[in-house]
TIPATOR-55393 format. One record per residue (C-alpha): residue number from 1; residue in one letter; x, y, z. Coordinates in steps of 0.5 Angstrom, whole numbers, padded with zeros to 4 digits. Each point is the difference from the previous one (the first is absolute). Example, Ala and Ser with C-alpha at 12.3 -4.5 7.8 and 13.67 -1.06 7.14 Angstrom:
- 1,A,0025,-0009,0016
- 2,S,0002,0007,-0002
This chain:
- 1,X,0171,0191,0207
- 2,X,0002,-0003,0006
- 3,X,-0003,0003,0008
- 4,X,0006,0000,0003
- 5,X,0008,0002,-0001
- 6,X,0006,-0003,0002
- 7,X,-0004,-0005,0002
- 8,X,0001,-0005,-0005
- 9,X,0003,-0007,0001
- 10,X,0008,0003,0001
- 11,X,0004,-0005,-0005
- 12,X,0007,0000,0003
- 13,X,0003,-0007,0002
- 14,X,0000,-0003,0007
- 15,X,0008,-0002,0002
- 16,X,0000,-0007,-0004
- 17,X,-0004,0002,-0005
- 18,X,0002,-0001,-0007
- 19,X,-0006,0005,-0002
- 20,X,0002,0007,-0004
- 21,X,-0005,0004,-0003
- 22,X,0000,0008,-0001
- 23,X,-0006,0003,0001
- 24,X,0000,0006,-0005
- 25,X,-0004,0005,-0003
- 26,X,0000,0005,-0006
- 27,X,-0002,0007,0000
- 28,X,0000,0006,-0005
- 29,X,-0004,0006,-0004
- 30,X,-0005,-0002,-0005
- 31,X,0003,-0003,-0006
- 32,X,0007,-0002,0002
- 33,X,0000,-0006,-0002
- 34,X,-0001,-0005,0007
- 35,X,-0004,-0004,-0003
- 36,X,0004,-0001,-0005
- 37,X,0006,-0001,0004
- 38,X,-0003,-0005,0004
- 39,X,-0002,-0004,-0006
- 40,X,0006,0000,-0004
- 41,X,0003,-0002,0007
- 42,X,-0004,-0006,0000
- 43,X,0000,-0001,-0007
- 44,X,0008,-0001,0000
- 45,X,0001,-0003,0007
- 46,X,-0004,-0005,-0004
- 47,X,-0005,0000,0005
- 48,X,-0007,0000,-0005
- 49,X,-0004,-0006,-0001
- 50,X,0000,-0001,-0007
- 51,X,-0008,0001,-0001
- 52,X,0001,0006,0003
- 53,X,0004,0003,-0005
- 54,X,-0004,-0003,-0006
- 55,X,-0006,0004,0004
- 56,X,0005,0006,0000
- 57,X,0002,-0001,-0007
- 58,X,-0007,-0001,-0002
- 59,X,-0003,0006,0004
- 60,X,0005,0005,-0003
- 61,X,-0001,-0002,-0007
- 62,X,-0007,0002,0001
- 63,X,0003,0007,0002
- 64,X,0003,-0001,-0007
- 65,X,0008,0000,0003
- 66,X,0005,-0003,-0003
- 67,X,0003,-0003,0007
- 68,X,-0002,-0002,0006
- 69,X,-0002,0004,0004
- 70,X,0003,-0002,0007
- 71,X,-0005,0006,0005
- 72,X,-0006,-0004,-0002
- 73,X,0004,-0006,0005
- 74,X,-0002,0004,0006
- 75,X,-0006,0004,-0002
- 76,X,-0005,-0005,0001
- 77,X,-0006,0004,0001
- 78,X,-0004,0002,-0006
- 79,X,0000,0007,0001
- 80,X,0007,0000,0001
- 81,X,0001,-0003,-0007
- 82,X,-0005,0005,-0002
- 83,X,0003,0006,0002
- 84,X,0007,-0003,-0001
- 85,X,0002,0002,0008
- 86,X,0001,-0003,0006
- 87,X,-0006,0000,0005
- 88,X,0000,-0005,0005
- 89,X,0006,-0003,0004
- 90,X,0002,-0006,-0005
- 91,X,0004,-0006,0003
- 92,X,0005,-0004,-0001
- 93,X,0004,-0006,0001
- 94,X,0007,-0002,-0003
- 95,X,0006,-0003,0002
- 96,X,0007,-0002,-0003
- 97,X,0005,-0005,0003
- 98,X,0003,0006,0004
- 99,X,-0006,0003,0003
- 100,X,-0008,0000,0000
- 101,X,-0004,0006,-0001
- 102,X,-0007,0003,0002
- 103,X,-0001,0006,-0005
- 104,X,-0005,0006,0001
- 105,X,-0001,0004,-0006
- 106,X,-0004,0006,0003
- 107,X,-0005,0005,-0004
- 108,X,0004,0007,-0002
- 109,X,-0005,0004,0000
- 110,X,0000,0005,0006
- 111,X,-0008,-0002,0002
- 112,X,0002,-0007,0001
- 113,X,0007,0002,0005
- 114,X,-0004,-0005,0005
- 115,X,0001,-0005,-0003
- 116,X,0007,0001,-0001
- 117,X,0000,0001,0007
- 118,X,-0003,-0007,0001
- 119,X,0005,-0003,-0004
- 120,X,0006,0003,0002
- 121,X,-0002,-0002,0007
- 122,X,0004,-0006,0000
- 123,X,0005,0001,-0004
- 124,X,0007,0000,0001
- 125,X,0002,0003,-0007
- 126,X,-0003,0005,-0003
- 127,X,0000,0002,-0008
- 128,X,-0001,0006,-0002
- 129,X,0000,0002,-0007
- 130,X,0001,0007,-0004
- 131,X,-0001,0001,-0007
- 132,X,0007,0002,-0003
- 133,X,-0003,0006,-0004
- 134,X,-0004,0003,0005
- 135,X,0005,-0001,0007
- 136,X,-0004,0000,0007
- 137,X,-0006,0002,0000
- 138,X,-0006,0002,0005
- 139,X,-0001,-0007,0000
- 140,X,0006,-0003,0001
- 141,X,0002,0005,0006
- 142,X,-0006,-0003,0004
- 143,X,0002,-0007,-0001
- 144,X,0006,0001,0002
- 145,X,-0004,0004,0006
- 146,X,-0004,-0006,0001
- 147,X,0006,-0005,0000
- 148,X,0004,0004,0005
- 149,X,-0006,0000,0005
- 150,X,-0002,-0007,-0001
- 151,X,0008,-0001,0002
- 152,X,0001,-0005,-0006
- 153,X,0007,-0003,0001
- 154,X,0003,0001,-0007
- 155,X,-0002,0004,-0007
- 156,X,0002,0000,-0007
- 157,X,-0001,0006,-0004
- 158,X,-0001,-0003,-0007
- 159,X,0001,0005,-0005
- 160,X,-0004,-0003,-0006
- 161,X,-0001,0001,-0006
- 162,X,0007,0001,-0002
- 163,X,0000,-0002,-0006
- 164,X,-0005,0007,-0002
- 165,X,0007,0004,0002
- 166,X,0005,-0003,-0003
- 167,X,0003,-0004,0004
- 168,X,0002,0007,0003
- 169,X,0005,-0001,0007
- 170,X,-0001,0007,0001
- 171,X,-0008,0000,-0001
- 172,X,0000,-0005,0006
- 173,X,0005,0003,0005
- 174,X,-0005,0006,-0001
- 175,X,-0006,-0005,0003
- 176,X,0005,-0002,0006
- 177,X,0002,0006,0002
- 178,X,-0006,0004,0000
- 179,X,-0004,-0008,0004
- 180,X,0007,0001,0005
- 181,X,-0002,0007,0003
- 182,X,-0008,-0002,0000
- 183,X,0003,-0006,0004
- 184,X,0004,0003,0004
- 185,X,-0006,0005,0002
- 186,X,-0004,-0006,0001
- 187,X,0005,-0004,0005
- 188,X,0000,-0005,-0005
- 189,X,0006,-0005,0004
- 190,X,0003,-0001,-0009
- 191,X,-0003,-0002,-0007
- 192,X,0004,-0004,-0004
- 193,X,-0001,0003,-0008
- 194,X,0000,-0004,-0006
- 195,X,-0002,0002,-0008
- 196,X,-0004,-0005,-0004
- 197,X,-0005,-0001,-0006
- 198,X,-0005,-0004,0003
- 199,X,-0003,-0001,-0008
- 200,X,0007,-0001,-0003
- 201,X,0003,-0004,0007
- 202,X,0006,0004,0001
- 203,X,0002,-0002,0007
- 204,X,-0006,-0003,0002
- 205,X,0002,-0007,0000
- 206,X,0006,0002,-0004
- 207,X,0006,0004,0000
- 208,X,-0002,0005,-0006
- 209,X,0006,0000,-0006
- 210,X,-0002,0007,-0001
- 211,X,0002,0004,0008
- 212,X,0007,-0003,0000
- 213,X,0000,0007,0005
- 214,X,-0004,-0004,0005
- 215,X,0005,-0004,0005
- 216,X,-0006,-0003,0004
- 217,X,-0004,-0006,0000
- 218,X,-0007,-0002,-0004
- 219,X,-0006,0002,0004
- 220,X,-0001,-0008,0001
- 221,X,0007,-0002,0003
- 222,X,-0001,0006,0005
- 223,X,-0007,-0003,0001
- 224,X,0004,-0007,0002
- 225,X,0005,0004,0004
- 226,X,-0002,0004,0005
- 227,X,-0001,-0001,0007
- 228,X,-0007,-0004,0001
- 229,X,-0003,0002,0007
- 230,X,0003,0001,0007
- 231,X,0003,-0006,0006
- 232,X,-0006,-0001,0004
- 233,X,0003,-0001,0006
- 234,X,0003,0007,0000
- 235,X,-0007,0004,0000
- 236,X,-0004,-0001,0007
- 237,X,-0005,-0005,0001
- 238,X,-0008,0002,-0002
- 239,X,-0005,-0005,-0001
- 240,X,-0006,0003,0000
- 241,X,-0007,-0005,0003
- 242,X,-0003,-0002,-0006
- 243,X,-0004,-0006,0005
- 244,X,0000,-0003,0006
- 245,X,-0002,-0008,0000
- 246,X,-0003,-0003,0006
- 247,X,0003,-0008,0001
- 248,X,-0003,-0002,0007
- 249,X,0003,0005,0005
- 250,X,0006,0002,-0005
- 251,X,0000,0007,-0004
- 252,X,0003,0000,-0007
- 253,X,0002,0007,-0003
- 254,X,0000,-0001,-0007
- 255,X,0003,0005,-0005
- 256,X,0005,0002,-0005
- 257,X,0006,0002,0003
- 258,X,0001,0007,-0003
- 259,X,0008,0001,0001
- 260,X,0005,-0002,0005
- 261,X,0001,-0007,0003
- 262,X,-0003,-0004,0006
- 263,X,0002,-0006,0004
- 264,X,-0001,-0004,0005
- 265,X,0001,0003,0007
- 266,X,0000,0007,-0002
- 267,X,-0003,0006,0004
- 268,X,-0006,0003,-0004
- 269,X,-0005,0005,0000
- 270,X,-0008,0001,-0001
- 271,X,-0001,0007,-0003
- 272,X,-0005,0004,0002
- 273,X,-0001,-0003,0006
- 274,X,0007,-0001,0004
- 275,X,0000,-0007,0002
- 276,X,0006,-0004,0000
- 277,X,0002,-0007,-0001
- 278,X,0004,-0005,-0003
- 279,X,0000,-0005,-0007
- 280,X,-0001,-0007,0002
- 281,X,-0002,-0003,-0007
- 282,X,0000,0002,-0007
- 283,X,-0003,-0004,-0005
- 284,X,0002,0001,-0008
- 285,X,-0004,-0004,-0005
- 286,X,-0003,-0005,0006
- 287,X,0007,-0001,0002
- 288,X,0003,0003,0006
- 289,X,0007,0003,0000
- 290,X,0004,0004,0004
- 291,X,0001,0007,-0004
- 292,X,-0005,0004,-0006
- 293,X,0003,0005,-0005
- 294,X,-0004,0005,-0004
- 295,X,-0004,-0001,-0004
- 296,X,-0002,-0007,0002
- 297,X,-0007,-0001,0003
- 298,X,0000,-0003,0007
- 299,X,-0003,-0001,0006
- 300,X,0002,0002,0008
- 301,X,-0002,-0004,0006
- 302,X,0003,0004,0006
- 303,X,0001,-0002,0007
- 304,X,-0006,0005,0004
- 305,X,-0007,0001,-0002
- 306,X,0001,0007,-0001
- 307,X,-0007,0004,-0005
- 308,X,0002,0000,-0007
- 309,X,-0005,0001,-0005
- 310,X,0001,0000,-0007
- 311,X,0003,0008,-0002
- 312,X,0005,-0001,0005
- 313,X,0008,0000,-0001
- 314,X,0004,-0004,0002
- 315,X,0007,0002,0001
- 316,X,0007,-0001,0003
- 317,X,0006,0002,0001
- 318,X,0002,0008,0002
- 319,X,-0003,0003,-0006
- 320,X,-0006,0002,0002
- 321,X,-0006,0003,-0004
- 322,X,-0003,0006,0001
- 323,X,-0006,0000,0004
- 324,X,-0005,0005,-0002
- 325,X,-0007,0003,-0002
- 326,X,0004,0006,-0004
- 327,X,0002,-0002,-0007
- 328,X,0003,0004,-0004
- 329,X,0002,-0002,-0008
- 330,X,0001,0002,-0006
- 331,X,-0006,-0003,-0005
- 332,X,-0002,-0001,-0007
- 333,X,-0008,0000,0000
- 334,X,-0003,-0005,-0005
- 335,X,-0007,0001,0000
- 336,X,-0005,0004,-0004
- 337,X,-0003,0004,0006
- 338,X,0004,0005,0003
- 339,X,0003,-0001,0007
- 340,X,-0001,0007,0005
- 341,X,0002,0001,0007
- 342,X,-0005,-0002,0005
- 343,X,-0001,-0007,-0004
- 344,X,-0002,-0006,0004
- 345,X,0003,-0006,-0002
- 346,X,0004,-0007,0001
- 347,X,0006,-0001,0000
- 348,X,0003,-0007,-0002
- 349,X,0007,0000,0003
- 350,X,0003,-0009,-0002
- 351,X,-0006,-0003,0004
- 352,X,-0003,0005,0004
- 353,X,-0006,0005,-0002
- 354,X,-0002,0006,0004
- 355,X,-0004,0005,-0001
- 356,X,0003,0008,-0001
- 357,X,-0001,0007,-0002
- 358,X,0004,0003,-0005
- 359,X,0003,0006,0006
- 360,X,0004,0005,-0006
- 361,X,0003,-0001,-0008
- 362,X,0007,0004,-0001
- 363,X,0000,0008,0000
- 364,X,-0005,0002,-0006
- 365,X,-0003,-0006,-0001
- 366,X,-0007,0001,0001
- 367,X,-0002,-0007,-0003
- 368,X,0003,-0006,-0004
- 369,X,-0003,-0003,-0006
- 370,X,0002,-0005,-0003
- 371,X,0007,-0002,-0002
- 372,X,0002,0006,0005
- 373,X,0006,-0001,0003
- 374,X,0001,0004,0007
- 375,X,0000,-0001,0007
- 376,X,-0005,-0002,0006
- 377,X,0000,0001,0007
- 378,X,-0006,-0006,0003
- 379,X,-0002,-0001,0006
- 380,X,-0002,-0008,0002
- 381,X,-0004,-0002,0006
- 382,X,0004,-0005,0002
- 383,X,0008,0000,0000
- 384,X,0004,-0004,-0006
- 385,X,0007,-0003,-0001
- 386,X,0003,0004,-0004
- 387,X,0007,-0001,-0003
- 388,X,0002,0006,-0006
- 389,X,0000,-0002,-0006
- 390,X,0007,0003,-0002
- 391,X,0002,-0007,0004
- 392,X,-0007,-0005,-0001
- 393,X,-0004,0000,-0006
- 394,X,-0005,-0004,0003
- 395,X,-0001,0003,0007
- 396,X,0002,0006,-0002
- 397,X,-0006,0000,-0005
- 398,X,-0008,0001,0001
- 399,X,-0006,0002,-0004
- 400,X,-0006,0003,0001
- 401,X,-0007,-0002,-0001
- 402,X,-0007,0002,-0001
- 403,X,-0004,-0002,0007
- 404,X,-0007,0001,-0005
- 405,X,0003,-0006,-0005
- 406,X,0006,-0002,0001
- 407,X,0003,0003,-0007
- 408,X,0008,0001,0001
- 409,X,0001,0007,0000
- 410,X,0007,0003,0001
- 411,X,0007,-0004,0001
- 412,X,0005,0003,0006
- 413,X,0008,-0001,0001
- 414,X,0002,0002,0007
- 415,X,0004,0005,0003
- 416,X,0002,0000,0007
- 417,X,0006,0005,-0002
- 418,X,-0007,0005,0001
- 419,X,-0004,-0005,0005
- 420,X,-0005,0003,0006
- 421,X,0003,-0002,0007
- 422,X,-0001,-0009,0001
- 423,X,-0005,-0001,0004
């Protein structure tokens, strides 16, 4: 599991670019059938190497079945084959001539609700499956929970195993319409729904000949359709100091930028501390050039010697962060030790680290174990930049960490809407 969220290298291109590849993610109960939506995904976009199959083929004759089983393409772990269930977040890579893609099939099971947070953390889309026959569960609310608190741009409702009712119309609009209030309680923005057979292939990578009711398109042409990522120079600029290179008397910032532009001549800001100054040089790949984009790596040289350390922010235009030492979010905790108020911890927010005390969880939370969702309150020893989540997944995300050994304890999306007064 990875030791952050939100984090991850963003895959929207930069102005120019040719680059389009869709960050998504599969969630759902225990025995929907990710895995093998995933599989039979892959498996008729033609995207599985030929060895492959043939170690599926084998390993499923082993098992004394008939035909491929397509799950075994992502369940990579020994015991996940064993026990014929998703544990660990799988990823993987594909692409057609339309688009490239990087999946992340997620462990159903409510004890691993972790790393469903970890990998729809970075997603754009989110597919959340149901079981035809059973309808929403426990299970497929709390997915729909997490993608509404992870605000995942796009969610597919796949409702699977269609071919196991019929092909029945009306045993889908059951499913949507009872998702549809659940989503409508959860603030989730929408959610395109799409019946399928992950094990027949109905409207997968097809357009099934048996759901002439369905108006809609397979799961895989909406995949290559919708909208991938955001303009980069509509968000305000946020590079967080990852290093600071010293080049005789000149300073260079090195960093990713995190959203937004600079340019050469803009005014910027230095967070926490307030200093001000002007970009004089940006250098790109070792070439200098007069303006950057998220989510390209760079680094500034600006025109006064001001204090700039690595965890600082540098940022531009009107849109400032909020300066503060009163962090409010909501979270998921991802470790096995319980997290309590009047904990000590570290706070690692982009570049920057400080220590903190867990000052309140929400109204009748007296502990959060782990895979929890709720809310925190913490108190920071120095002032962070912070942008709100609902507006940056990068600089609106944190996550605690043990100070004793280093180990990852909670992931944070904040809220400003209920945030502490700015320093």
């Amino acid at each position: 599991m990875t030791s952050t969220i939100g984090s991850a290298e963003p895959t929207t291109a930069v102005p120019g670019s040719s680059v389009d590849t869709l960050r998504f993610a599969t969630a759902g109960s225990v025995d929907d059938g990710k895995s093998t939506l995933v599989g039979r995904l892959l498996h008729d976009s033609k995207s599985v190497l030929t060895d492959q199959l043939e170690a599926v083929e084998h390993a499923s004759r082993n098992r004394g079945q008939d035909t491929p089983d397509l799950a075994l393409l992502t369940d990579g772990l020994r015991a996940e084959r064993e026990q014929g269930i998703t544990i660990d977040v799988a990823y993987r890579y594909f692409a057609t001539a339309k688009r490239r893609f990087i999946l992340a099939d997620t462990p159903g099971h409510v004890q691993y609700t972790r790393n469903m947070v970890t990998g729809a953390s970075t997603a754009e889309l989110t597919i959340i499956l149901v079981d035809a026959r059973n309808g929403v569960v426990e299970q497929t609310r709390r997915h729909a929970a997490i993608a509404a608190l992870l605000r995942v741009p796009h969610v597919v409702l796949a409702v699977n195993k269609m071919d196991l009712v019929g092909y029945e119309a009306k045993e889908f609009d059951r499913i949507v319409e009872d998702f549809a209030g659940h989503a409508a309680e959860l603030d989730l923005p929408g959610f395109t729904p799409i019946p399928v057979s992950a094990l027949a292939g109905d409207n997968v990578v097809d357009r099934s000949a048996h759901m002439d009711w369905y108006e809609g398109p397979a799961l895989l042409a909406h995949l290559e359709s919708v909208p991938v990522g955001a303009d980069p120079t509509g968000a305000p600029a946020r590079f967080p100091v990852q290093y600071v290179i010293r080049h005789g008397e000149a300073r260079h910032y090195a960093g990713q930028l995190a959203s937004g532009s600079l340019r050469v001549g803009d005014r910027v800001t230095v967070h926490p501390s307030g200093g001000t100054s002007a970009i004089e040089g940006i250098d790109v790949l070792g070439e200098e050039v007069r303006e950057a984009y998220a989510p390209q790596s760079l680094t500034l040289r600006l025109a006064d010697h001001l204090d700039v350390s690595r965890g600082d922010m540098i940022t531009s235009g009107a849109a400032a962060p909020a300066l503060t030492r009163d962090v409010r979010a909501a979270v998921c905790h991802l470790a096995d030790r319980p997290l309590h108020v009047g904990d000590r911890v570290l706070v690692r927010h982009t570049t920057r680290t400080v220590k903190a005390v867990v000052k309140s969880l929400a109204a009748g939370e007296t502990g959060l174990r782990a895979n929890d969702l709720g809310r925190i309150t913490l108190r920071t020893a120095e002032p962070l930049a912070l942008d709100d989540y609902a507006d940056s997944r990068r600089t609106g995300a944190f996550i605690l960490i043990d100070p004793a050994d280093g180990a990852t304890l909670t992931a944070g999306m904040v809220d400003l809407s209920e945030a502490a007064a700015t320093i």
